[in-house]
N, C-alpha and C positions, 0 to 999 in steps of 0.2 A: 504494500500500500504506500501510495507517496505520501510526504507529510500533510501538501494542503488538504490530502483526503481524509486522514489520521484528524487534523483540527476542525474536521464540520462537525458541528452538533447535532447528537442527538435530538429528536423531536420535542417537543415542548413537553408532553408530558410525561419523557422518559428523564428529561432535565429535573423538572420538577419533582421526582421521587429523588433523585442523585444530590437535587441541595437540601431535600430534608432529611436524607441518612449522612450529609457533613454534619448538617446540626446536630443529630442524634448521637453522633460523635463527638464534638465536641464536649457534649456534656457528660460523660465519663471520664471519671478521674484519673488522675497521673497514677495510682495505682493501680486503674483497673484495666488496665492496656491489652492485658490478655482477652479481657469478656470482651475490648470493643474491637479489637482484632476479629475474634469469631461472630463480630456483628457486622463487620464489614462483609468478608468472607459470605457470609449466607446471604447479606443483602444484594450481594453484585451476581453469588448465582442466581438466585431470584430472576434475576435482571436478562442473563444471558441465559438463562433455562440450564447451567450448569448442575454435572452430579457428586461434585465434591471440586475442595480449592485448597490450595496451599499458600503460604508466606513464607520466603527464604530471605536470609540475610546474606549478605555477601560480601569480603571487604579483601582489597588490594594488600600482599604480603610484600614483602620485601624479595626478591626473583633476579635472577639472571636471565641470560641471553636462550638458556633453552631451556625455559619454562613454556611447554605450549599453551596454561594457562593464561600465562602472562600475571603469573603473582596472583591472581583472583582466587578466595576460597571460599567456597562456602562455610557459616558456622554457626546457623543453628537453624532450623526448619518447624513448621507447625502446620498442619493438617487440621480442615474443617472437621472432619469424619476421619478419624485416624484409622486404618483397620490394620491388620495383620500384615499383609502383602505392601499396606503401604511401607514401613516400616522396612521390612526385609528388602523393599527396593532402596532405600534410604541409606540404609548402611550397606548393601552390596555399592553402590555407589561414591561411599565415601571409603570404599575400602580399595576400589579401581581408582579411584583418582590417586591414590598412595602409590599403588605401584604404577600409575603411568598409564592403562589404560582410561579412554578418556572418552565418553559419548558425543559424537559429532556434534548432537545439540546445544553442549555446553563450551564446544569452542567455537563457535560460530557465535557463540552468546557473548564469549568474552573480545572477541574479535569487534564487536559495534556497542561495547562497551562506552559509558560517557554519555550516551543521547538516551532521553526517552524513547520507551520503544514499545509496540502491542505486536506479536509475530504467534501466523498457526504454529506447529508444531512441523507440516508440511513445508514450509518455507525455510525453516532451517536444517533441516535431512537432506540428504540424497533418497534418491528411491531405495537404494542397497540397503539404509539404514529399516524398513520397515522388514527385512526377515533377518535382522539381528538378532541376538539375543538382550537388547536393550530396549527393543520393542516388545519382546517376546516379556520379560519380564515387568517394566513399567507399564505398559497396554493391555496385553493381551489377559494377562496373571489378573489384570485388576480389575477386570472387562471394561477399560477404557476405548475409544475409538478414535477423540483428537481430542486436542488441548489447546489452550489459547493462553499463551506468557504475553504480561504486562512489566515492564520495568521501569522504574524509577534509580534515575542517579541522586548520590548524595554526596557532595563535594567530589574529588576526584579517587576514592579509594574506600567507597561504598557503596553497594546498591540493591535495593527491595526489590524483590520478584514479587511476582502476584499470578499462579497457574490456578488455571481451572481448566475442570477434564468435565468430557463427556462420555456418555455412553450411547448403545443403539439400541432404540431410539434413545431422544430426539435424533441423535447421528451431528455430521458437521456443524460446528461452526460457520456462519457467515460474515460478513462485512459491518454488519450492524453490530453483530454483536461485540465486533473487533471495540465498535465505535465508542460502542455503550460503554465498556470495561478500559478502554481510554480515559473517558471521561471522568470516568466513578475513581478511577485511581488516581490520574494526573492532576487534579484539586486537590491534595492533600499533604503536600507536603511537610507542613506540621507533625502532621500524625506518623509517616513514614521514620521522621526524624526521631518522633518519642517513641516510638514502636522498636528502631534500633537502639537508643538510648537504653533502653529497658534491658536488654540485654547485652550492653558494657559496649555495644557499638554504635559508630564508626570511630569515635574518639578514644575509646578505654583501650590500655597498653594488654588488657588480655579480655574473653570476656566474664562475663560477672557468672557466678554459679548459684542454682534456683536459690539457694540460703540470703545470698547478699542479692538476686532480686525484690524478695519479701520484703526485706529492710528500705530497700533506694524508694522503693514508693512509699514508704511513710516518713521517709527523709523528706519528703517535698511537700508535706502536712506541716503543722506546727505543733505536732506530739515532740514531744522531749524526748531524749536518750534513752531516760527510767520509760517513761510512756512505751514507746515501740519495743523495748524488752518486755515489757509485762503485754502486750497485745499478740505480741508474737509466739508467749511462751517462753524466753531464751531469757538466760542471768544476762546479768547488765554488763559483765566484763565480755561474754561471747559476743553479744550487739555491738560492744567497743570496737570488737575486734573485726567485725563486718565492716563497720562506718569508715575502720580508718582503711582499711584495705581496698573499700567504695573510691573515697578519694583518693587514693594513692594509683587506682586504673585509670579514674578521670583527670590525672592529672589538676587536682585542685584542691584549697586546701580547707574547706569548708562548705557546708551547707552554703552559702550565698552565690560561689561557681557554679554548683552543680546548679543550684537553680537555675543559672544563667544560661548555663546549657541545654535546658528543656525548656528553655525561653527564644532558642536560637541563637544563643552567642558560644564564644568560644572561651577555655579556659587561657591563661596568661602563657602556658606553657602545656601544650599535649605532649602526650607520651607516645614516641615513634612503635609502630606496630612493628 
């Protein structure tokens, strides 16, 4: 699809369901990022008659010359409908990218890397790739039939995916619906930012583990130190030790940075990945 075709709008009142699920978003708290994630998620298949969706993080490593990455890795995934098979394709996945074998889709992905982008599934394959066993496994295993990836950049060394799959029926993807999940995704970049944020990316020197997720969103509350250990369960020395290891990823050195950082700004000094 060329871009000017990518920025025509959806119909009027496919627009107007897509700014009232920003709003709906919006008003979920900096802690509750996970429930508005899976509210996005089901409202965009909604949208495109999808049968399950995913959100990937991705963020630029440090790399040499024969990285056919190119330094990009994934590093952490969330599934609308988590099932078995998805899972097992997840980690066969991330166990081929270790040694080197690599899915045509994910270098073609890092290849136009940097631009917003909405691509079938058919457009970045070869025909070969559909009796793969990377077909055979992500597709066929899942009863998938196509997908439609959505991506979002975020500075120059990180970026949200947004896949939705189908099945048959409905079958293909069309045009519209490329439009529609353009649309619904490409307004958000707040959310994309706090969405990575939540889990210690793009900025944090590693990322955050489910422990010190729990903690960083009631960092951004005006509960106290004691407060969030007693909410959470944990002694107050184990929550110290969350807090200071929070900021010491965010490179900042207090509660007023990191707010700043779920505010859009940056800290005085990040920390190189």
């Amino acid at each position: 699809m060329r871009p000017d075709e990518l920025d025509r709008d959806p119909p009027p009142d496919i627009r107007a369901r897509i700014h009232q699920l920003w709003d709906e978003l919006a008003d979920f708290g900096v802690a509750d990022v996970d429930a508005a994630l899976d509210h996005l998620l089901r409202a965009v298949c909604t949208l495109v008659q999808a049968d399950n969706a995913y959100w990937l993080g991705a963020v630029r490593v440090l790399h040499d010359d024969t990285d056919p990455m190119l330094g990009w890795r994934p590093r952490v995934t969330s599934y609308l409908h988590a099932t078995p098979q998805d899972k097992a394709f997840y980690s066969r996945a991330m166990k081929d990218l270790q040694k080197g074998h690599l899915d045509e889709s994910a270098l073609t992905h890092v290849r136009r890397a940097g631009a917003f982008r909405a691509h079938f599934i058919r457009e970045l394959v070869t025909s070969a790739w559909f009796g793969s066993s990377w077909h055979e496994i992500g597709y066929e295993a899942r009863g998938y039939v196509d997908a439609l990836m959505v991506v979002f950049p975020l500075q120059d060394s990180a970026e949200a995916y947004y896949g939705f799959f189908r099945k048959d029926p409905p079958g293909l993807f069309d045009e519209e619906h490329r439009r529609i999940a353009a649309y619904a995704i490409r307004g958000l970049k707040w959310f994309h930012l706090r969405l990575m944020l939540s889990h210690g990316l793009p900025v944090a020197s590693d990322p955050l583990t489910p422990s010190e997720r729990r903690v960083v969103g009631l960092l951004l509350t005006d509960l106290t130190e004691k407060q969030i250990a007693a909410r959470l369960g944990l002694t107050p020395a184990t929550t110290h030790k969350y807090i200071t290891d929070i900021f010491r990823k965010f490179g900042v050195s207090g509660r007023p940075g990191l707010t700043a950082l779920w505010l859009g700004g940056r800290p005085a000094a990040t920390a190189p990945f």
